[in-house]
N, C-alpha and C positions, 0 to 999 in steps of 0.2 A: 308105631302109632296106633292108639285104641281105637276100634270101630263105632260104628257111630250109637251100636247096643249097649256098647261096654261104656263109652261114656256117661249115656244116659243112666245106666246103671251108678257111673259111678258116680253125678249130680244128685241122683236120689240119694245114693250114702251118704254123700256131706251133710246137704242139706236137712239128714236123718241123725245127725252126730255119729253115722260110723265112719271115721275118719281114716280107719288103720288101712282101707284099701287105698290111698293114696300112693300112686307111684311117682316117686321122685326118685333118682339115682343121686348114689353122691356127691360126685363131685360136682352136680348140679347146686348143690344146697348151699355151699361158699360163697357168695357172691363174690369177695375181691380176689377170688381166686383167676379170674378173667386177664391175661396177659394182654398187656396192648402191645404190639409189634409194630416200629415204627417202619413205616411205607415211603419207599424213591416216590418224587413227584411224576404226573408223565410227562413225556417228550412235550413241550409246548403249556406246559403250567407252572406255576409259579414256584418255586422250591420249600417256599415257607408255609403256605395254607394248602400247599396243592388241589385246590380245586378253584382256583381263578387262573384263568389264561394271562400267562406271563407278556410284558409289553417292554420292561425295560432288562437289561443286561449290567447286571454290577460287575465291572472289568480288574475291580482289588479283590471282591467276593469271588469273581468266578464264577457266579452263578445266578438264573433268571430270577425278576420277581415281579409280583403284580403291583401296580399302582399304590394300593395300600399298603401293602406289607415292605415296601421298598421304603417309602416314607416314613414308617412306623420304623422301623428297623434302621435308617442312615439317618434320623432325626436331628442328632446331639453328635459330640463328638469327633474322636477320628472318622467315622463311621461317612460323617456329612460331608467329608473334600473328599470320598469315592469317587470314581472318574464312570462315567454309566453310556451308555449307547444302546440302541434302539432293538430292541430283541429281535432276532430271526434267524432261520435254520443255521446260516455261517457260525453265531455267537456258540454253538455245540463243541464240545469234546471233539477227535476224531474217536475215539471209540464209541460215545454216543450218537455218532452218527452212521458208524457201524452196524450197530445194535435197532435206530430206527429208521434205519432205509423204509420202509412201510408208510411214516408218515409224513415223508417229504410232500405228498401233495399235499397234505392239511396245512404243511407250515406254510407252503405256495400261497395259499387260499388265505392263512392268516395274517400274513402279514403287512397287504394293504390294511389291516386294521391299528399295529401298533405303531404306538408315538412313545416318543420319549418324555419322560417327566417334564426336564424341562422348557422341551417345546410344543408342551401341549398346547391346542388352538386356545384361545380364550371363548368363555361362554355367548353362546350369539345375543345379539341383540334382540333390543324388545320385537323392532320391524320383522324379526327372520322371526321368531316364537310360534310355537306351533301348540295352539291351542288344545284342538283336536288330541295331540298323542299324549300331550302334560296330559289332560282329562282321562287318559285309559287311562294312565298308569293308576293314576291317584284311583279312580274307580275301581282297580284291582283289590284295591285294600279298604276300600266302603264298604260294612254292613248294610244289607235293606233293612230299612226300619220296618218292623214287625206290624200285621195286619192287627184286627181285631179278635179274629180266631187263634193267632198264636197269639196274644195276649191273655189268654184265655189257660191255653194252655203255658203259660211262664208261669201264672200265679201258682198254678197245682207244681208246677215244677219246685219255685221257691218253697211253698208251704212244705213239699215232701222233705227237702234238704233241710230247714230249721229247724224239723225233730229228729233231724237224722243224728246220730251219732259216730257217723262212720270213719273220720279220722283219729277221733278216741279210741275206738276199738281197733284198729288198726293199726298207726303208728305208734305204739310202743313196745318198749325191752324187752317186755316178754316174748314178744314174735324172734325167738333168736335163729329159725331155721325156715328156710325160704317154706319148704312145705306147711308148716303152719300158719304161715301169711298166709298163702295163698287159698286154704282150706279157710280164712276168718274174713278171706276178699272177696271170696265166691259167694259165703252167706250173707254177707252184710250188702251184697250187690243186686243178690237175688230178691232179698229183702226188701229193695227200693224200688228197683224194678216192678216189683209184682204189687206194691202200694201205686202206685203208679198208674198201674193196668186198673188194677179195681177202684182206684179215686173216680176217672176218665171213661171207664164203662163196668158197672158190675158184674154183667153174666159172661163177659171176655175175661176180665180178673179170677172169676169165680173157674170156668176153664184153665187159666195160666196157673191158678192155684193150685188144680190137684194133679193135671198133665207137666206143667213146668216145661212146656213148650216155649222157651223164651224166643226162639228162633223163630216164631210166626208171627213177632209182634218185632221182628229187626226196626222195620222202616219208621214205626209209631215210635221206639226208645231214640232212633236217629234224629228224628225230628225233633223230637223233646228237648231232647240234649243241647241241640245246635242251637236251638230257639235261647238258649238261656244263653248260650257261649256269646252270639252277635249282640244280644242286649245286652250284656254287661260291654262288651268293647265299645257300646257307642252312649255307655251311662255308667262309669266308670264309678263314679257314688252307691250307685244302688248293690245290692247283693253281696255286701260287705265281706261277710262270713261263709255265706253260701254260695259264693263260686267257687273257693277256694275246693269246699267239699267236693265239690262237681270234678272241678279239674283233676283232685290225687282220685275219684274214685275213676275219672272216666283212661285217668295214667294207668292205672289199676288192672280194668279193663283190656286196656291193649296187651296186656301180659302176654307171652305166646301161650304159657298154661291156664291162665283165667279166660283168656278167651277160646282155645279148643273145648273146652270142657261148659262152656257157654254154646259155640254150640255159632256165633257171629259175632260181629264188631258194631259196639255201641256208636262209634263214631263217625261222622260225614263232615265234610267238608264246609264250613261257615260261606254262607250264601252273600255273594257280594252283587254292588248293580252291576258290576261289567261282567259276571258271570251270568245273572240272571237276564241282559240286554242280549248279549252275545246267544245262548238259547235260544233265545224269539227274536232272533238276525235284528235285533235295532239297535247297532253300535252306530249306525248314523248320526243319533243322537247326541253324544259324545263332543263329536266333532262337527258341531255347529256351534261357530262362535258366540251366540246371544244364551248359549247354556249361563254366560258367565253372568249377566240380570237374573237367567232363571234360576239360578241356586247362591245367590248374594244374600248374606244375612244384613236387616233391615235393622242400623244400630240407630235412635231415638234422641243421641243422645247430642246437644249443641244443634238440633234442628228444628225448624216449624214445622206445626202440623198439618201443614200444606207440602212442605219437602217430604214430608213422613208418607202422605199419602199419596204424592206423585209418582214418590219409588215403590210404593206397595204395586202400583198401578201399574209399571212398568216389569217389575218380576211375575203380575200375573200374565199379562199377556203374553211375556216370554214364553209362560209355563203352557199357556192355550195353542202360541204359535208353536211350537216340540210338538203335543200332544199331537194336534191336527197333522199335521206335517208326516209325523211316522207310525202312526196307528194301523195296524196292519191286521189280517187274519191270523197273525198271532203273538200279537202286541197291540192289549190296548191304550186306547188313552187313559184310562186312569192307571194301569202299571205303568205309562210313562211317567206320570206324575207323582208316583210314588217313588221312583225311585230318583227326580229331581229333587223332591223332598227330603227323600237318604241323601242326598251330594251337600243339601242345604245344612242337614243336620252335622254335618263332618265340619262346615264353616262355623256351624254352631260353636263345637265341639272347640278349633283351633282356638276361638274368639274369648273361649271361658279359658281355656290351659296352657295357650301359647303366647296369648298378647301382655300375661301379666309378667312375663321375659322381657315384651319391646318396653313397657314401661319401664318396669326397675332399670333398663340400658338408659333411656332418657333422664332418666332420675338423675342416674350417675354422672350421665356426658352434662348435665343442667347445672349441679350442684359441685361438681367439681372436675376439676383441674388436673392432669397427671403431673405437670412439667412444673404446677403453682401448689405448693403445699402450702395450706392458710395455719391458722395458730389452732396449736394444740386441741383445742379440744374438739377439731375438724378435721384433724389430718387423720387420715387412713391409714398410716404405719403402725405396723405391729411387732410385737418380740414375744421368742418361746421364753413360756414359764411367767408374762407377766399376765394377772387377768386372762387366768387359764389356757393364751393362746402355747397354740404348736407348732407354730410358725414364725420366722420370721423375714417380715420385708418393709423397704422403705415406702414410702407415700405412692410413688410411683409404679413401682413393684407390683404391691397390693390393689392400686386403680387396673392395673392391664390382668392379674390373678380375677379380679371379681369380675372384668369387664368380659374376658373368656369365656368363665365360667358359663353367666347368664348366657352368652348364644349360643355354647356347648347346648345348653338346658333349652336355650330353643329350636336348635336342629334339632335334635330329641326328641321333643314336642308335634313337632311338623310332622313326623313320618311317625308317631307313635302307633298308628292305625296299621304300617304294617310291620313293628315292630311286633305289635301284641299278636298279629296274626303269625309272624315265625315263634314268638314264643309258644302259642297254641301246636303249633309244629313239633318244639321241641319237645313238651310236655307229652305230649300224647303219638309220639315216633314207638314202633317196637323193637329199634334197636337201637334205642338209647333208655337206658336201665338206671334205673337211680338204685341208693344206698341210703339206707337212715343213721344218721349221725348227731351227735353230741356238739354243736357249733356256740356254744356259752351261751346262746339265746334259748336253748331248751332242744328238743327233737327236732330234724328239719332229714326234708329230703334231700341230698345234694345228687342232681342230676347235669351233665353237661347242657351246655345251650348253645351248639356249633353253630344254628340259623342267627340266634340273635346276637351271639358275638363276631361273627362273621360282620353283619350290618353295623354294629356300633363302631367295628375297628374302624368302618367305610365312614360312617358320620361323625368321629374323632379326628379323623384324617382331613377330612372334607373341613372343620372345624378350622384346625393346627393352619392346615394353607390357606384359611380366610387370615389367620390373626398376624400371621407372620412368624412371630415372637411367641412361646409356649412358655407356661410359667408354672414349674410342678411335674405330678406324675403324668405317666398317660396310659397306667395301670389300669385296667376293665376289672373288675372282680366280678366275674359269672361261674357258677357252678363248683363255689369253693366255700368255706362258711361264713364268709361275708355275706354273699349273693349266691344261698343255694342251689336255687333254679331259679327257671325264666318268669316264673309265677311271683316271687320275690322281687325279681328284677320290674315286672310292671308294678307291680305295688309300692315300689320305690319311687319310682318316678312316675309317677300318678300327685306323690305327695307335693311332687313340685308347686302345680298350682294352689293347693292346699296352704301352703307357707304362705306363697305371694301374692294370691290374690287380696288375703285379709290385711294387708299388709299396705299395700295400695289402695285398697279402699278408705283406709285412714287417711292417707295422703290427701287423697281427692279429694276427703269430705270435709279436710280442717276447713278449711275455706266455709265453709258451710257454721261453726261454731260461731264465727264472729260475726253473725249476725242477729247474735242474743247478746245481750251485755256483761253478763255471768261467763259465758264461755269466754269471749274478748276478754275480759280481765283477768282470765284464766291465764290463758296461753301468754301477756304482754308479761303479767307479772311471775309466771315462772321460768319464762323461757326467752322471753323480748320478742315476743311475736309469733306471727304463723309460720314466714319463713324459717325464723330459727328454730322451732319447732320439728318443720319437716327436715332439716338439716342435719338436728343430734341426732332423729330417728335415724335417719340413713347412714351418718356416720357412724352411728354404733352397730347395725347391719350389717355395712360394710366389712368391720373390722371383725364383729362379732361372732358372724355366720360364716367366716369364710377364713378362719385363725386354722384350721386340720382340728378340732375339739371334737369330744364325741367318742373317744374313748380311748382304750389305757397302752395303746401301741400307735406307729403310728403306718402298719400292716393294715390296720384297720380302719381309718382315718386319716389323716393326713390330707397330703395336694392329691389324691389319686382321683379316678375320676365317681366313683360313686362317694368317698370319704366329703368329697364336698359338699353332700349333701346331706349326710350325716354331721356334720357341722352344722349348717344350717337348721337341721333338726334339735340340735343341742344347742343353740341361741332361741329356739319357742320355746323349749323350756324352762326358760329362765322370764320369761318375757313380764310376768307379773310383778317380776321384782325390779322393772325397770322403771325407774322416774317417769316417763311420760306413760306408762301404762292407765292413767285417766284419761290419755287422751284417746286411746284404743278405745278405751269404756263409752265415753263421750260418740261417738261416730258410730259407733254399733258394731263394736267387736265382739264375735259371738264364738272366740276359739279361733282353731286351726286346722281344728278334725270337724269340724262341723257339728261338732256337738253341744254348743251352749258352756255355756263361761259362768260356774256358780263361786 
């Protein structure tokens, strides 16, 4: 390992274009040269992911498995009349039990905890609900909404990244040997870094400039950083382009040689309110029931403005009774209230990205029928190869395929806060390494995402045993060229409410046409009304969006579980060429991307 001279030494080379004292050894420079070796689970975990503690005992398999991965795995098939019992040290090998004599206490200790699948308790009721602990949890994965000082600092943060060029210069072909990445990662880092310093203070810039002491300015790049990480998770719109930057340079970053030769690590931990209550000891807070007035978002809408301002009334006072209540010598009341603010902002957040899932479900159970297939040009049955679809199913088939789908899309939804916070995880871990690769969409990272597909396997599962009946794949595609990495994967389903929110807004609004006479005439004389209107829409949605379309295999598309969304994607594409596409117009359809509709 080089000293901490020799380093310095050799950041001045780079950053001077002498590059040839870079020491890299060979067989470091291969990246897939990297053997995975696959690993026994341990005594008391699951055999499949091995790092979830096993609960059930598959007695045809022989061998333990956790909740998810038992499900996932005896779903369909032979696999489903397994005969299974309740995991614990007996269900062992004798030679496995040979080999862990050591953790017979642990299994002791474990085993008041497992149940078997099938007789899992059922979820308690509303009476037994424990406010209090739902509220940490979800607070675990809330960003605090940013003061006025880091707002300050976000804009210099965005402004440096949209001139930045640094995944240009960086992900491509020509990089074919790790040491020249990493000689093109260091300048292009140092680079941003030190605009950075000098935007924010000149004669501290002016210092970092000609010392390159990046190391005395850790905690200032940390803060920066995070400041832009939390505001894009809790504003999923904004910073379109230039998070994306952030995230590969801050992956970049963690490198184990881009950061020794750095000298520190740019990155810390995304500040949540249950991290930041828990510091200044006010998780009391939390776990006072009336939190639930104080962070209810106040919707407008089918109310008077006497309901409107009784409930303003009632969520401030909530917010003054918290404040009062746990302001401490070191927690004030306005940090209490800021970070009821951040809890509000998350309700925000569910109410714009999650609820346009419960509608489109109402729509469906409204407008139709599984068991009543109405005539033709309403029934949801589809076949491959007619009308581009890749699928085929009957009326019914297709009603329970989209009706899945949507609450798949909105378990998803619900927990995306800390979905996005394991993908932050996976992206910027130092022993998780990506490779740059050719995926027919052009250059991509593919990095694994064990956090966030670990939780989707968990919220697919959680899914499957709401609906019963599974209809399709239950394929994840993470960390392959479908879904390169976890940065991909939120950008994915971010797009969800992108599709449906504008989608529903039409809905809601027809109503709203006919009562101008022009619009009314519209809708009776091309379609026989509003109802039927809202009808063809959905029924072509239905069939449309949800056929496996979207591209040339069906590896990449299909029933699988992100392919349905890429479906969906490839029914907006077309959507201009759709007959009621004036009525989109008509209601204020402004796109899908949010960019206006020429």
């Amino acid at each position: 390992m080089p000293s901490g001279a020799n380093k310095r030494n050799q950041l001045d080379d780079i950053l001077s274009d002498k590059v040839s004292v870079m020491e890299t050894e060979e067989e470091d420079l291969n990246e897939d040269s990297v053997l995975l070796v696959e690993q026994e689970a341990e005594p008391g975990f699951c055999v499949e992911c091995k790092d979830q503690a096993a609960i059930v005992f598959c007695e045809n398999c022989n061998e333990p498995f956790c909740e998810v991965c038992f499900g996932m795995i005896h779903r369909t098939g032979k696999r489903a009349k397994h005969t299974t019992k309740p995991y614990t040290a007996e269900n062992k090998t004798v030679e496995k039990m040979e080999e862990d004599d050591e953790y017979t206490l642990v299994d002791k200790e474990e085993k008041a905890t497992k149940v078997d699948v099938k007789s899992a308790p059922a979820i308690k009721k509303n009476a037994d609900f424990d406010i209090g602990k739902w509220m940490e949890n979800r607070a675990k994965y809330i960003p605090l909404r940013l003061h006025i000082e880091e707002r300050k600092m976000l804009r210099l943060l965005e402004s440096a990244l949209n001139v930045s060029e640094y995944t240009d210069h960086i992900d491509n072909e020509s990089h074919t040997s790790k040491a020249k990445r990493i000689v093109s990662q260091i300048k292009e880092l140092c680079a941003v870094l030190t605009g950075l310093v000098l935007a924010c203070d000149y004669k501290r810039g002016q210092e970092l400039f000609a010392e390159r002491t990046f190391d005395e300015n850790e905690q200032f790049f940390q803060r920066i950083f995070e400041i832009g990480r939390r505001h894009k998770i809790m504003n999923p719109e904004k910073m379109r382009s230039a998070y994306g930057k952030l995230m590969y340079m801050l992956s970049d970053s963690m490198i184990p040689e881009v950061q020794e030769m750095l000298g520190f690590s740019c990155v810390a931990p995304i500040l949540t309110v249950y991290e930041f209550l828990k510091e200044r000891r006010g998780l009391g807070v939390l776990r006072e029931d009336i939190i639930i007035l104080a962070t209810r978002e106040i919707i407008p809408e089918g109310k008077s403005r006497s309901q409107i301002q009784a409930e303003i009334r009632r969520k401030e006072k909530s917010i003054e009774q918290l404040s009062r209540k746990y302001q401490s010598k070191y927690l004030s009341a306005d940090e209490i209230r800021h970070c009821l603010y951040s809890i509000g902002d998350n309700n925000a957040y569910l109410r714009e990205n999650r609820d346009p899932c419960e509608k489109m479900i109402h729509y469906l159970e409204e407008y139709f029928n599984p068991k009543e297939e109405s005539e033709d040009e309403y029934s949801l049955s589809i076949a491959a190869g007619a009308q581009g679809h890749r699928l085929s199913h009957d009326h019914e088939t297709q009603y329970i395929y989209v009706n899945q789908t949507l609450k798949l899309w909105r378990e998803i939804l619900n927990e995306m806060f800390m979905l996005w916070t394991l993908a932050d995880q996976d992206m910027l871990s130092t022993s998780n390494p990506y490779r740059l690769s050719q995926t027919g969409q052009g250059l991509h990272r593919i990095q694994p995402c064990p956090a966030v597909s670990r939780e989707m396997h968990r919220t697919l599962f959680k899914a499957q045993k709401k609906a019963g009946t599974w209809i399709g794949s239950s394929v994840i595609h993470l960390g392959d060229k479908n879904v390169p990495n976890a940065l991909i994967f939120i950008d994915k389903y971010n797009q969800v409410s992108r599709i449906l929110g504008p989608i529903c807004l039409t809905l809601d609004k027809m109503d709203e046409l006919t009562n101008h006479e022009g619009g009314k005439k519209f809708l009776e004389r091309k379609f026989g009304g509003v109802d039927e209107c809202r009808k063809a829409i959905l029924a072509d949605f239905f069939r449309g969006a949800f056929d496996g379309s979207g591209a040339d295999n069906f590896y990449d598309a299909g029933s699988c579980i992100d392919g349905r969304l890429t479906s969906a994607w490839n029914w907006c594409s077309q959507i201009e060429k759709k007959p009621y596409f004036p009525v989109f117009l008509l209601t204020g359809f402004f796109g899908f991307d949010g960019g206006g509709w020429s």
